[in-house]
C-alpha positions in Angstrom: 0.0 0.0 0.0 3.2 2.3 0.2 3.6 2.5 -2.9 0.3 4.1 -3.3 -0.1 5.8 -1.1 3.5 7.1 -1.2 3.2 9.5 -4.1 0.3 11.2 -2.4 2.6 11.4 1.0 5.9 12.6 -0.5 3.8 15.4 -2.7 2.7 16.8 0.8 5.9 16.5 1.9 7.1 18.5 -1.4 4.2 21.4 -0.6 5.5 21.6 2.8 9.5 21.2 2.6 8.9 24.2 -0.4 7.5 26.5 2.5 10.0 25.6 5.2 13.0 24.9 3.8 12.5 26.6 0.4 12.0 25.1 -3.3 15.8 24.8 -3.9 16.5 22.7 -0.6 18.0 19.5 -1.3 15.4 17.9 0.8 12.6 19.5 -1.0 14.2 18.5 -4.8 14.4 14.9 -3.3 10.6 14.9 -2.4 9.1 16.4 -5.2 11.4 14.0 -7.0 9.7 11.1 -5.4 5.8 12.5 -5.7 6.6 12.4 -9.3 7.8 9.7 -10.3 7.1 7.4 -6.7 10.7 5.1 -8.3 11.8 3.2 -5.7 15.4 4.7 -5.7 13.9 8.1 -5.6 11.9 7.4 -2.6 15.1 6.2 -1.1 17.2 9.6 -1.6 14.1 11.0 -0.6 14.4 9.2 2.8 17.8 9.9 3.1 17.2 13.8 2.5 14.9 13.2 5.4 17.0 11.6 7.5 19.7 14.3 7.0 17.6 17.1 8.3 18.2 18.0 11.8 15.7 16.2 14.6 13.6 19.6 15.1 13.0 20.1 11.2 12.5 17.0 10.0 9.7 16.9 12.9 8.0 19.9 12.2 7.9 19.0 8.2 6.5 15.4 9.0 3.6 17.0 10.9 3.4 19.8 8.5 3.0 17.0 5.4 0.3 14.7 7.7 -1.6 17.7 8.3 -1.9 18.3 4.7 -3.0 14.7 4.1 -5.8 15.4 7.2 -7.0 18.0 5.4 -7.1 17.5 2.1 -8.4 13.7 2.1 -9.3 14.3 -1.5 -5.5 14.2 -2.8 -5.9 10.7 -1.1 -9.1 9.4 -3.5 -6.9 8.3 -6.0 -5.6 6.1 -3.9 -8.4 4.6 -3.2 -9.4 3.5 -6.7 -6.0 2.4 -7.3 -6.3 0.0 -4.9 -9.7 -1.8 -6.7 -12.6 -3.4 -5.0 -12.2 -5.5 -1.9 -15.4 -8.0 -2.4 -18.7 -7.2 -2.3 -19.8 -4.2 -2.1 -23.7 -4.9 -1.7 
């Protein structure tokens, strides 16, 4: 379901690394390198950008990106349908 769902997640991530860190952050480049093409070796230097940010930033963009997700459940419909029926559904 990661890789569904990841896209989605790292996009949010992109939004929010732009406004914190600013659009030409190596951290932000790395996410909005894996919202677009959701590769798994993007999604890996995207990790690692993450990991590289000090404890305190890479916090506050975490809960910065879930937020986004929270409140924006529509960027997550996609997903949804991706993901194809699950039985029944009557």
């Amino acid at each position: 379901m990661f890789d569904i769902v990841g896209k989605p997640l790292f996009a949010a991530l992109a939004t929010c690394a732009d406004h914190q860190l600013g659009s030409g952050h190596a951290c932000t480049k790395a996410l909005r390198q894996a919202a677009a093409s959701g590769a798994r070796e993007d999604v890996a230097i995207a990790e690692d950008a993450l990991r590289a940010l000090p404890d305190e930033a890479r916090e506050a963009l975490m809960a910065a990106g879930h937020r986004v997700l929270r409140e924006n459940p529509a960027s997550l419909l996609g997903v949804l349908d991706a993901m194809g029926p699950r039985g029944k559904l009557h």
